[in-house]
N, C-alpha and C positions, 0 to 999 in steps of 0.2 A: 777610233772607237767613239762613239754618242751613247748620250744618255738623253732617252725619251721622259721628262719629267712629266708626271701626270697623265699618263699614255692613254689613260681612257677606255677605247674598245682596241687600240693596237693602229690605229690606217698609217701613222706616220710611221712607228716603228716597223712598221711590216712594211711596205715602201721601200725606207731604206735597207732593209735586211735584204731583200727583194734585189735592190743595186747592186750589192755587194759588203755594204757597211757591215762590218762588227757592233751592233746594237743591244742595248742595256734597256730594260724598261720599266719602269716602277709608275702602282699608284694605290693611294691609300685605300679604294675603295677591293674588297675582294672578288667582290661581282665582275669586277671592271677588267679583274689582271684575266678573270678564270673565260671572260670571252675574247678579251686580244686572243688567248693562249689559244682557241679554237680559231678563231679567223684567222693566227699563222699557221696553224697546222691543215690550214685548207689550202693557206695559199702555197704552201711548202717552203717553209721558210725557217730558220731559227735565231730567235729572239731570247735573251736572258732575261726575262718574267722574274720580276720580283714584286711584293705587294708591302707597303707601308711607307711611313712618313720618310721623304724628303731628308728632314733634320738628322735623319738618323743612317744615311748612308755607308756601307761598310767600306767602298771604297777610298784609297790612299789619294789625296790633292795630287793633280793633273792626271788623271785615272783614265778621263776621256777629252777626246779632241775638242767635241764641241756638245754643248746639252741644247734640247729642244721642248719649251715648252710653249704647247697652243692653247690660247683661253677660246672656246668657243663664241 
């Protein structure tokens, strides 16, 4: 399982969901989650789309394998 920190418009979360990965995706901005959420439903794919702060994660410590976050 991964966790896409900061996911942006989606390319790496959908990528990996793409592979086969079980993918989680958050980021604070709303704009950000509500286009990933169209460009995997083009690519056909499913992603868990979440929007907000990081700090505040509802999942349990080692929730996911590995987190990916890319600074532009």
């Amino acid at each position: 399982r991964v966790l896409d920190a900061g996911c942006g418009t989606g390319q790496w979360a959908i990528a990996l969901a793409g592979r086969g990965f079980a993918v989680a995706a958050t980021d604070i901005a709303p704009a950000m989650v509500a286009r990933a959420e169209a460009h995997a439903a083009a690519a056909g794919v499913s992603v868990d789309w979440r929007n907000g702060d990081l700090a505040a994660l509802p999942d349990a410590d080692g929730a996911f394998d590995a987190v990916l976050s890319r600074v532009a």
